[in-house]
ROBA-470892 format. One record per residue: x, y, z of N, C-alpha, C, O in turn; residue in one letter; chain. Coordinates in nm, 4 decimals. Layout:
<sites>
nc1, nc2, nc3, cac1, cac2, cac3, cc1, cc2, cc3, oc1, oc2, oc3, code, unit
X, Y, Z, X, Y, Z, X, Y, Z, X, Y, Z, A, A;
...
</sites>
This chain:
<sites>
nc1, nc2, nc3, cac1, cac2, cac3, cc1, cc2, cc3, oc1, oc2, oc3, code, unit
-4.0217, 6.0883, -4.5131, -4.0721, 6.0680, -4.6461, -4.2088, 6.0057, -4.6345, -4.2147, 5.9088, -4.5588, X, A;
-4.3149, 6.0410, -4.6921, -4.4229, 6.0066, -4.7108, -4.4339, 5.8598, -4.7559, -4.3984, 5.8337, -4.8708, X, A;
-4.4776, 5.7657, -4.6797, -4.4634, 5.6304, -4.8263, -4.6075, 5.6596, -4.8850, -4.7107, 5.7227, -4.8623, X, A;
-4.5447, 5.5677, -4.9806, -4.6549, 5.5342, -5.1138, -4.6849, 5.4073, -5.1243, -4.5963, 5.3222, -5.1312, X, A;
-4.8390, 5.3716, -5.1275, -4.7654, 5.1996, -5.1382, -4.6733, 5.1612, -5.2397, -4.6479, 5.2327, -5.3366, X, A;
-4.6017, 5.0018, -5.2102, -4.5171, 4.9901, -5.2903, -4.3973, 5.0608, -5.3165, -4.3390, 5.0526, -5.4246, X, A;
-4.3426, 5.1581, -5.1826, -4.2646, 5.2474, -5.2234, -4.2229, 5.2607, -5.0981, -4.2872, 5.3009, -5.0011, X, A;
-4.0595, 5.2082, -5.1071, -3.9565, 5.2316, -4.9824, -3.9646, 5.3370, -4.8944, -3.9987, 5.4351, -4.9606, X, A;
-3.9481, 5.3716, -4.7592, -3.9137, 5.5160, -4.7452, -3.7461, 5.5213, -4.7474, -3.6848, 5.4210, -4.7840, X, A;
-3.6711, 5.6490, -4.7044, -3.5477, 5.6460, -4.7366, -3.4989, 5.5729, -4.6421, -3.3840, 5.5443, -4.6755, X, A;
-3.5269, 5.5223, -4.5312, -3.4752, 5.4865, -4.3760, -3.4818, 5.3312, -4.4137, -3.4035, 5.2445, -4.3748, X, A;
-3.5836, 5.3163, -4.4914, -3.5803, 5.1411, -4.5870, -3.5493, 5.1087, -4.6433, -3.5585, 4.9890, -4.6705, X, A;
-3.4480, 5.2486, -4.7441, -3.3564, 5.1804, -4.8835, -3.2343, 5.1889, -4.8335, -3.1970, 5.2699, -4.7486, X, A;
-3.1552, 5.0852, -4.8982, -2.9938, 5.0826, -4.9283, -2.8952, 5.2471, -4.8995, -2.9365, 5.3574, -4.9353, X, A;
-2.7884, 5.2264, -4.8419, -2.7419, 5.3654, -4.8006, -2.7344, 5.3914, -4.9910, -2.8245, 5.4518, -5.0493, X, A;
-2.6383, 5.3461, -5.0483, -2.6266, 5.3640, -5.1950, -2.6987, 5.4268, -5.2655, -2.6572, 5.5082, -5.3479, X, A;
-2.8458, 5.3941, -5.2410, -2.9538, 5.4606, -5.2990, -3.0144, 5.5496, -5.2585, -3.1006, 5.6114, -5.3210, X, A;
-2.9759, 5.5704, -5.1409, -2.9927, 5.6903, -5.0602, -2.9160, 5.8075, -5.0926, -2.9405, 5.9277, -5.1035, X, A;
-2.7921, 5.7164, -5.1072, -2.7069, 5.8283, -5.2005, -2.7262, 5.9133, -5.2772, -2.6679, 6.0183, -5.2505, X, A;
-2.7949, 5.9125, -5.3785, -2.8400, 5.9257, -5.4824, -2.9145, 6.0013, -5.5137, -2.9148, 6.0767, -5.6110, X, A;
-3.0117, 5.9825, -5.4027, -3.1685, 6.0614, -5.4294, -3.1454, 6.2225, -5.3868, -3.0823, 6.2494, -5.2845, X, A;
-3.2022, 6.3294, -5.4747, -3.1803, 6.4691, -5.4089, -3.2009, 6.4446, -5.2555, -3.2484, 6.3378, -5.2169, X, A;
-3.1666, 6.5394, -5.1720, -3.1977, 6.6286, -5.0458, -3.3364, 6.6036, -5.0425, -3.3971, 6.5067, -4.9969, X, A;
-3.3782, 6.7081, -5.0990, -3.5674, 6.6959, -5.0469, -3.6262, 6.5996, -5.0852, -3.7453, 6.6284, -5.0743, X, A;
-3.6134, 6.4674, -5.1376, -3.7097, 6.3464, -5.1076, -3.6551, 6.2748, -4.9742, -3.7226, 6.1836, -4.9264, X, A;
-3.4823, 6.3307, -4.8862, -3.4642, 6.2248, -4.8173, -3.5629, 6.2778, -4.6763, -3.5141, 6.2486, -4.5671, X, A;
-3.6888, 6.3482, -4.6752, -3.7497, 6.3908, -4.5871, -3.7058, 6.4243, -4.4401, -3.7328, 6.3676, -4.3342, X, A;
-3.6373, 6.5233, -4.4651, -3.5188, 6.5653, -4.2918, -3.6246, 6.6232, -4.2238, -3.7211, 6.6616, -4.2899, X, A;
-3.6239, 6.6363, -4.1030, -3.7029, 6.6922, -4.0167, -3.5863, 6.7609, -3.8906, -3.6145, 6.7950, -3.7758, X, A;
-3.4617, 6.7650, -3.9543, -3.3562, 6.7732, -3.8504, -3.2333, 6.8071, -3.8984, -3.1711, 6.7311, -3.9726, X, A;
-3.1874, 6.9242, -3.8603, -3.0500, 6.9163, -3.9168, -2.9410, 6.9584, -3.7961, -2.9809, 7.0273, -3.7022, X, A;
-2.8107, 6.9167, -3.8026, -2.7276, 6.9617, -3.7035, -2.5944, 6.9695, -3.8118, -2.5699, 6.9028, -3.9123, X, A;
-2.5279, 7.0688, -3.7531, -2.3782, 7.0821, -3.7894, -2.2683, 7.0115, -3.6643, -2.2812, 7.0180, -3.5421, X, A;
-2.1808, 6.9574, -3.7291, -2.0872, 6.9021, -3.6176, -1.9060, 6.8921, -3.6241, -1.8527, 6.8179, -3.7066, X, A;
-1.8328, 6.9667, -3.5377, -1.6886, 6.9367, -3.5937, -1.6674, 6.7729, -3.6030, -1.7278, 6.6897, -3.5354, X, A;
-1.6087, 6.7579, -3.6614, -1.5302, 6.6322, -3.6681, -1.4030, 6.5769, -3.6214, -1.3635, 6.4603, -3.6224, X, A;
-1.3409, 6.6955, -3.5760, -1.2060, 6.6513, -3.4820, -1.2267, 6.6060, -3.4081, -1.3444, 6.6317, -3.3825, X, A;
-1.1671, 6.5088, -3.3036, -1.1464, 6.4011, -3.2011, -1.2537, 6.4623, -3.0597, -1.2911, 6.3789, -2.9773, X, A;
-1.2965, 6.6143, -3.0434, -1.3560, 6.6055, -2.9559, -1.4836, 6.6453, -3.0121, -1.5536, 6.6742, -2.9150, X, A;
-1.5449, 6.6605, -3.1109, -1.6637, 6.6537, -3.1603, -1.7226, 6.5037, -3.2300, -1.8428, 6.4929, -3.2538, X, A;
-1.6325, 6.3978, -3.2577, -1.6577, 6.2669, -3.2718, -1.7370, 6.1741, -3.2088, -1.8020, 6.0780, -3.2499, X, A;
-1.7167, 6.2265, -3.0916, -1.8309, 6.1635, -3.0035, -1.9595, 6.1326, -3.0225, -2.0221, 6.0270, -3.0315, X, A;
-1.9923, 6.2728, -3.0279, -2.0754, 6.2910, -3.0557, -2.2144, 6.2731, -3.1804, -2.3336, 6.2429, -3.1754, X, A;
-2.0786, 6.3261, -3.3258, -2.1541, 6.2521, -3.4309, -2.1483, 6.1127, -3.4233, -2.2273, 6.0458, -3.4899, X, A;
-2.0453, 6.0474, -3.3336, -2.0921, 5.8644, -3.3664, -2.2143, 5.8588, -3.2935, -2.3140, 5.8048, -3.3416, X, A;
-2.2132, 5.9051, -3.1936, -2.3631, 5.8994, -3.0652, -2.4960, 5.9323, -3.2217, -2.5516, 5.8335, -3.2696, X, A;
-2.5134, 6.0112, -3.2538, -2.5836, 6.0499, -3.3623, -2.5882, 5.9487, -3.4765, -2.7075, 5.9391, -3.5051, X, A;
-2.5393, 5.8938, -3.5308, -2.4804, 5.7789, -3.5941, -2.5561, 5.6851, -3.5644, -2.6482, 5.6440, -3.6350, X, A;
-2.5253, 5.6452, -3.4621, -2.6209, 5.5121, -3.4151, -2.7586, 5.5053, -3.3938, -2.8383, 5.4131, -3.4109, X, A;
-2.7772, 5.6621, -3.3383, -2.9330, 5.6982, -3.3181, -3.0046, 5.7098, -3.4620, -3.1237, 5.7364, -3.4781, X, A;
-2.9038, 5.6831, -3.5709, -3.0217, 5.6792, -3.6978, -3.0090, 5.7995, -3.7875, -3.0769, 5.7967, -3.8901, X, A;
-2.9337, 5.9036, -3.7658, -2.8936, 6.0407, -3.8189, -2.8330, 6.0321, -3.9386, -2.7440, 5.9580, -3.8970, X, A;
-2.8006, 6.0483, -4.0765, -2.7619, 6.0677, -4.1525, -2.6312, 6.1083, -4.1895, -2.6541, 6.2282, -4.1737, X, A;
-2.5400, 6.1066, -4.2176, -2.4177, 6.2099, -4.2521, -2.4193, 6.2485, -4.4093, -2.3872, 6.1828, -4.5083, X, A;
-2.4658, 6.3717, -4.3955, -2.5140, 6.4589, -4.5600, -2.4069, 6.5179, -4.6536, -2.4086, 6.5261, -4.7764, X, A;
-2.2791, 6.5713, -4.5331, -2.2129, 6.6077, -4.5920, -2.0724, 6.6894, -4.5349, -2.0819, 6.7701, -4.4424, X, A;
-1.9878, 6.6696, -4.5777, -1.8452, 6.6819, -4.4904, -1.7468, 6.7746, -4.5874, -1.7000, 6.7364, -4.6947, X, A;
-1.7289, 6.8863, -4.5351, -1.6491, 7.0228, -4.5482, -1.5563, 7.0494, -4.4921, -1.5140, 6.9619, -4.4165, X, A;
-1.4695, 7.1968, -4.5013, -1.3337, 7.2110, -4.4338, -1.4005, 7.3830, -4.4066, -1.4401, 7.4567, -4.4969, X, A;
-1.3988, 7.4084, -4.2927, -1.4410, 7.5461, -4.2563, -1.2775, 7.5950, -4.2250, -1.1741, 7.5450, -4.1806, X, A;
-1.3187, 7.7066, -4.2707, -1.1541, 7.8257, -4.2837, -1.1712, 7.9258, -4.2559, -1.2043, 8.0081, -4.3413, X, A;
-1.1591, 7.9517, -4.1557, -1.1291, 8.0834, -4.0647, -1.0194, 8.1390, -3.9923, -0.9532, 8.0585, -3.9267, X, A;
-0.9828, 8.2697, -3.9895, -0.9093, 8.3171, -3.9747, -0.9298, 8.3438, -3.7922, -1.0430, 8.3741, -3.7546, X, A;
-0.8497, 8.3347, -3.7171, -0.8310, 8.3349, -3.5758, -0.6774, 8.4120, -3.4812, -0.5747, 8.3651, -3.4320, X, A;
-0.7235, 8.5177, -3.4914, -0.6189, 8.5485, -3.4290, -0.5015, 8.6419, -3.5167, -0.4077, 8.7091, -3.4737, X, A;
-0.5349, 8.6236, -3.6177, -0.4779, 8.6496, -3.7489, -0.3850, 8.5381, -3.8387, -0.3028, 8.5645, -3.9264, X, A;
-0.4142, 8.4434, -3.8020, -0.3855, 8.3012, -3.8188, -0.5015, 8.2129, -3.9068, -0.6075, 8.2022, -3.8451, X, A;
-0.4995, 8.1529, -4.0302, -0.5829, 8.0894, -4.0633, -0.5944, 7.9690, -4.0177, -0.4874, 7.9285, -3.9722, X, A;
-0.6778, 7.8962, -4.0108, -0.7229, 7.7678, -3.9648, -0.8592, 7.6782, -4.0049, -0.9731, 7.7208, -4.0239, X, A;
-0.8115, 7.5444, -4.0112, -0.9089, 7.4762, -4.1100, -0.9437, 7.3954, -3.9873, -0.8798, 7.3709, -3.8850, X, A;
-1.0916, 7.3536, -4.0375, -1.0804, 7.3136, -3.9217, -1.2712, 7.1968, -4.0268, -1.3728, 7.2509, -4.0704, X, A;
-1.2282, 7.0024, -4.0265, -1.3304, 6.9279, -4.0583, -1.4639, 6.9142, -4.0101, -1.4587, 6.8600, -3.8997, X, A;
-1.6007, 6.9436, -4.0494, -1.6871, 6.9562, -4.0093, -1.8456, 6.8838, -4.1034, -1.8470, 6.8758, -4.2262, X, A;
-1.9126, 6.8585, -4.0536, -1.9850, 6.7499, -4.1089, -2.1544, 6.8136, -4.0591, -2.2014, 6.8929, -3.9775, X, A;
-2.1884, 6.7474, -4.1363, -2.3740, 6.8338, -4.1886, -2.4519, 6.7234, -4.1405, -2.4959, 6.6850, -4.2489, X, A;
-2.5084, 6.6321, -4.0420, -2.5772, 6.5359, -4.0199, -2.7464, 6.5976, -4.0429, -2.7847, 6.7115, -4.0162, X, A;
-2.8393, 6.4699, -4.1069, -3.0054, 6.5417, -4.0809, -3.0778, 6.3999, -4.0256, -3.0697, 6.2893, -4.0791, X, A;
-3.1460, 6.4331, -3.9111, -3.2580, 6.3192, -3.8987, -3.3491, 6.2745, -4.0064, -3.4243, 6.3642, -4.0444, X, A;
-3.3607, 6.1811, -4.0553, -3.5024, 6.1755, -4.0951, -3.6570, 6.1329, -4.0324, -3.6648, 6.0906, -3.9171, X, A;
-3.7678, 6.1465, -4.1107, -3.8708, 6.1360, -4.0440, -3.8733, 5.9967, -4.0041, -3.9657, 5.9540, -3.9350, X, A;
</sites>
């Protein structure tokens, strides 16, 4: 996000208010998709700590085998 004077960037405001604000002011420069089951966890916590975002968390459903299957997955974006 560009600052302005007098004007937070998103990495400086409150998660809450971060909340809040559309997508395109939270200035991503990064996006990754990630499962969320026990062996993709790792990973988004590793991401997590490095400062990454979690944007948004879904249930992908696909059919396998001829078997459906759901399977938790999560939208992380860097910001600038």
């Amino acid at each position: 996000m560009r600052t302005v004077p007098g004007r937070a960037s998103a990495n400086e405001l409150p998660i809450a208010v971060v909340e809040t604000l559309p997508l395109w002011q939270l200035d991503i420069v990064e996006l990754t998709g990630h499962n969320l089951e026990s062996r993709g966890r790792e990973e988004v916590n590793h991401l997590l700590e490095a400062g990454w975002r979690l944007l948004h968390i879904y249930t992908l459903k696909y059919e396998e085998d001829g078997v459906w299957r759901e399977r938790p997955m999560g939208i992380l974006g860097r910001l600038r």
